[in-house]
N, C-alpha and C positions, 0 to 999 in steps of 0.2 A: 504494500500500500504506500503511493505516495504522499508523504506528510511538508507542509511547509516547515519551514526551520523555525525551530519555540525554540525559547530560554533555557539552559540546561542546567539539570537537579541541580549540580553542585554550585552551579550561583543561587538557584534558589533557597538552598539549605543555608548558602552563606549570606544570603541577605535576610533571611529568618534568623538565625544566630544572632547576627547583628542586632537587626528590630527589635527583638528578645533583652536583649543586652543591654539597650537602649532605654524600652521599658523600663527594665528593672533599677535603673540607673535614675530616670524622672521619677520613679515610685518613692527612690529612696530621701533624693532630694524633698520630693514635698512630702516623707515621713518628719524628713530634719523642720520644715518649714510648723505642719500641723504643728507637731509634739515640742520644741523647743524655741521654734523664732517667735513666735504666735505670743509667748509669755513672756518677750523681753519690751520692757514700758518703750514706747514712741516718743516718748519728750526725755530729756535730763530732770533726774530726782534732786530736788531741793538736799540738804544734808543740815543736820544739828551739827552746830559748831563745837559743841562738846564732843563730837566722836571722832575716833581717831583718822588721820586724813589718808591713811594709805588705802588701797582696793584702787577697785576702777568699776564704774556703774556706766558700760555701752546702751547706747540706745537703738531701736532696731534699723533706721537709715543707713547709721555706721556700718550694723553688722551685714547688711545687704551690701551697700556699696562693698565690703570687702567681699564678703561672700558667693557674689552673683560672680566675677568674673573667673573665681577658683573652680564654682560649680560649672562654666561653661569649658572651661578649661576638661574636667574632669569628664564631660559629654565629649567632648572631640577625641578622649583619651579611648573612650568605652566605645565611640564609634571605628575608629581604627580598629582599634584592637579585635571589636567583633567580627569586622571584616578579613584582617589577618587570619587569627584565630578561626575563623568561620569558616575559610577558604581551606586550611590545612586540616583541619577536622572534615570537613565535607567530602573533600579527596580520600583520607585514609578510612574512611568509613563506605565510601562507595565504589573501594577500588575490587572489593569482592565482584560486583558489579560488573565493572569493567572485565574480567577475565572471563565473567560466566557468558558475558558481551560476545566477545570474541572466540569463546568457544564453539558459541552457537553460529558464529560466522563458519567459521571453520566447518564446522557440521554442513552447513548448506551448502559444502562447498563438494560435498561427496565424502570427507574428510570422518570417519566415524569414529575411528581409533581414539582420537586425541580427548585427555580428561582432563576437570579442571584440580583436581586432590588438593581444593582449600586446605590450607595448616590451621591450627590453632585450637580452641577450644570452641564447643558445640555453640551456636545460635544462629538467629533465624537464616544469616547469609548461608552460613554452612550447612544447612539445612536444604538450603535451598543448591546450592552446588553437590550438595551428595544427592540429591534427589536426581539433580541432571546427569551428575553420572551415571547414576544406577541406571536412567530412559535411556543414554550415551548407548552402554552396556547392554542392554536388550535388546534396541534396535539394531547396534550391530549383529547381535546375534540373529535375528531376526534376518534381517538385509541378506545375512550369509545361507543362512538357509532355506531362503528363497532364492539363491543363488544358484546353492545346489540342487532344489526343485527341478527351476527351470532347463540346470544341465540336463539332469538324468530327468525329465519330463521331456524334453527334446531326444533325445539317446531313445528314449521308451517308443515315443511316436514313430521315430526314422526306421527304426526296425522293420515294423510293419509296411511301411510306405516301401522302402525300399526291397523285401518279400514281394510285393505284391508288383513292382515296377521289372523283376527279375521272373516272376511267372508269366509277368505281359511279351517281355521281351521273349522268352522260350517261346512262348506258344506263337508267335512273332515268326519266329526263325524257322520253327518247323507245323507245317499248317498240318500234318497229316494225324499229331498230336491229340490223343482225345482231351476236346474239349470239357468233358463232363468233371473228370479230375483235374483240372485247371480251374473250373469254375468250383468247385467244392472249397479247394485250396483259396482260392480267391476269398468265396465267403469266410472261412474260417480266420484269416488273415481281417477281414474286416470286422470280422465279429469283436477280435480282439482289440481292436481300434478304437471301437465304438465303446465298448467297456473300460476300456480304459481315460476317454475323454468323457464319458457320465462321473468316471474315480474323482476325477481333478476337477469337473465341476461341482462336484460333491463336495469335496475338497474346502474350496472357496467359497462355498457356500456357507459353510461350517464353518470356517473360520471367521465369518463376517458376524456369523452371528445375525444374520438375518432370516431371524424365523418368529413364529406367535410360538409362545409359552402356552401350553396346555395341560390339563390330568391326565398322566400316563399311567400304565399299570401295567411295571415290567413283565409281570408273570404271563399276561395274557401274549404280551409281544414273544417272548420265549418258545409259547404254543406256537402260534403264527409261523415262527420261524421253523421251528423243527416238521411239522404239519408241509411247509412248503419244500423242505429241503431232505423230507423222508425218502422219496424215492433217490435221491442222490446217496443217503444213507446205505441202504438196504442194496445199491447196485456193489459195495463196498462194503460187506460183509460188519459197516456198522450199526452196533446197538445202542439205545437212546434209555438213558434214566433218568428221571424228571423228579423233584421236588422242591418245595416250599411255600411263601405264602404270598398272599397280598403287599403288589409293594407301590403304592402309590408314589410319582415323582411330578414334577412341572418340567416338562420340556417340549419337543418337536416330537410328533408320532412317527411325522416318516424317517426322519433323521436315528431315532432311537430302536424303531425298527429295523432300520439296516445294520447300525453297530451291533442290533441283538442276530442280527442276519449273518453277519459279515465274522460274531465270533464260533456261533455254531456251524456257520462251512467252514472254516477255520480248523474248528475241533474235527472234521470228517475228512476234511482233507489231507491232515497231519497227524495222520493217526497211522495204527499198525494196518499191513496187507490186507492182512481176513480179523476175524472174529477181534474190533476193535470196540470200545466201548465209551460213549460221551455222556459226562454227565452235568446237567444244568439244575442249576439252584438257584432260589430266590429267596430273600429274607428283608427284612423289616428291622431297622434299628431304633434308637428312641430319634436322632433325628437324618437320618439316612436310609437309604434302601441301599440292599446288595444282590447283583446278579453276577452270579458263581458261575462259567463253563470252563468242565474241566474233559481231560481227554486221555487217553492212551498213546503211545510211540516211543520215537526215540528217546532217548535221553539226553536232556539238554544242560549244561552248565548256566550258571548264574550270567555271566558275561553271551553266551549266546541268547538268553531271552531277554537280555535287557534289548538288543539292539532287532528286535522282531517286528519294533513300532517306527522303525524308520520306513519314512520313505521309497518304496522301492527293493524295498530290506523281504529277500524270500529264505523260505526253509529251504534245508537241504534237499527236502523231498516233492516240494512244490516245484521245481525246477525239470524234474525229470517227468512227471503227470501231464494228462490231457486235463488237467487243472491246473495249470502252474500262473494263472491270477494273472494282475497284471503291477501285484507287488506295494499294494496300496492299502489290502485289505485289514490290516492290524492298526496303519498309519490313520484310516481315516475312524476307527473305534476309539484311539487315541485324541483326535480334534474334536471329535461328538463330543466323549467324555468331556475334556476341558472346555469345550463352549456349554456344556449343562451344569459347569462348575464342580467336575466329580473327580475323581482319582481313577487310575487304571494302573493295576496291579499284575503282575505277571512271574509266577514261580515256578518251578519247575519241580515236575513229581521225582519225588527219589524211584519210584519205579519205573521212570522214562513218558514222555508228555510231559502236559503243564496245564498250570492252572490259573485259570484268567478271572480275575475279580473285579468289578467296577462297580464304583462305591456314589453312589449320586444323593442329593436333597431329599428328604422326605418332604412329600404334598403336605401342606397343613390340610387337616380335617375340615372337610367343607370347603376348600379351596374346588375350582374348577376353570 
């Protein structure tokens, strides 16, 4: 925004100081005046010739004419000085200012790294520059991670395009080629395209946080999901065990349905060959709800499930399957979770699989 040029703080503060100073300076003057001149007689007092003749009895003219020009003296003194004093004060007081100034230059400049690490002890400036750090500090991180989004969301997309530009060109070169397996391969190459750019607008959408807050009620979404995702189950020799209670929360139905979607394919997909087994729970805290899908497989370490909710981030076994996702599926359970303000928890069973917890808001009662 263009601004014309104003006065700046530090003359303002220095001519406040001053004014101040000034004030207090005439206050004190006509305290002297009220409380002391006020009772010194205007005329010369007569004197008994009987008393002794030392003293001195001023009268108030006297003490004005001396008085007025020390008082004015004493104002020029207070006005300097305010203005001095005003000006050095106003500076080291607003020099915190000045760097968090120029930090933010620096920031806009693409510049994210740079911090301002105020010294001294805590108040409001420093407050206010550790606050800008810590936004400094996330946004970087932030920045960076949509960084690498965009790489490996580019790397993800070119895959595909370039599959499908490499079966054009074959069937290209050699026309005698059956078409039918060219076109299967085609679909199947777009299919994954397409699932992949619903992830990332999913994605974004969830991150934005633009959706209506509504009553959910995990346990039936849990149903929904497994109901929809049973014959994927059963072609994969997975079994489904189901319990718990009512778990009311406020969020997105579709949104929360897919995370409840996105963990029990999850659990079926990353499970053992044949006779695998998922199990889904739901509970009710005093002010949370929890939906539990746990599962059978491999055996995973602490350090491989932490990194399962990245981006792009696949199992060792999703990679070799006619499910191998499009590597999104744990990342975008992670961005639901944190835009309904919940936690997402991921352990790993000591008897290989893992177990996936998301921990959300309980509904208030009568909430809708």
């Amino acid at each position: 925004m263009d601004r014309r040029p104003g006065v700046s703080v530090r003359l303002k503060l220095t001519l406040s100081y001053a004014g101040f100073l000034m004030i207090a300076g005439v206050l004190l003057l006509g305290a002297v005046w009220v409380f002391l001149l006020r009772y010194v007689p205007d005329r010369a007092m007569l004197k008994n010739p009987d008393d002794r003749p030392d003293g001195v009895f001023p009268i108030r003219s006297v003490l004005l004419d001396v008085f007025a020009p020390r008082a004015a003296a004493v104002l020029v003194f207070l006005l300097f000085f305010g203005l001095l004093g005003g000006w050095i004060l106003a500076g080291r007081m607003l020099a915190p200012l000045t760097r968090i100034a120029d930090a933010t230059r620096t920031a806009t400049k693409g510049s994210l790294s740079h911090r301002i690490r105020l010294p001294g002890r805590k108040d409001e400036f420093h407050e206010l520059a550790d606050a800008f750090d810590a936004m400094l500090a996330r946004l970087e991180a932030h920045v960076a991670e949509q960084q690498r989004f965009a790489a490996n969301a580019s790397h993800e997309l070119r895959t595909p395009l370039a599959v499908s530009k490499a079966l054009l060109d074959v069937a290209r070169a050699d026309p005698d080629q059956d078409a039918g397996e060219v076109i299967d391969r085609l679909h199947a190459v777009n299919t994954r395209a397409i699932d992949l750019t619903e992830a990332l607008l999913l994605l974004s959408h969830a991150d934005q946080r633009s959706f209506t807050r509504e009553r959910v009620d995990l346990s039936l979404l849990a149903e929904e999901a497994i109901e929809t995702l049973l014959p994927l189950a059963e072609k994969r020799g997975v079994t489904f065990e189901t319990s718990g209670d009512i778990t009311p929360t406020l969020g997105s139905h579709a949104l929360l349905l897919q995370l409840t979607t996105n963990l029990v394919h999850n659990a079926i997909v990353h499970n053992l060959p044949e006779q695998g087994t998922v199990w889904v729970d739901t509970g009710a805290r005093p002010d949370t709800v929890v939906l539990t899908v746990e599962n059978t497989g491999e055996k995973l370490t602490p350090q491989q499930a932490s990194t399962l909710t990245e981006r792009f981030q696949r199992g060792t076994e999703r990679v070799h399957t006619d499910h191998a996702g499009v590597g999104l599926g744990l990342a975008i359970v992670k961005t639901i979770t944190h835009a309904h303000d919940g936690t997402l928890t991921l352990t790993p069973r000591p008897d290989g699989g893992i177990r996936i917890t998301v921990e959300l808001p309980a509904a208030a009662s009568g909430a809708g």
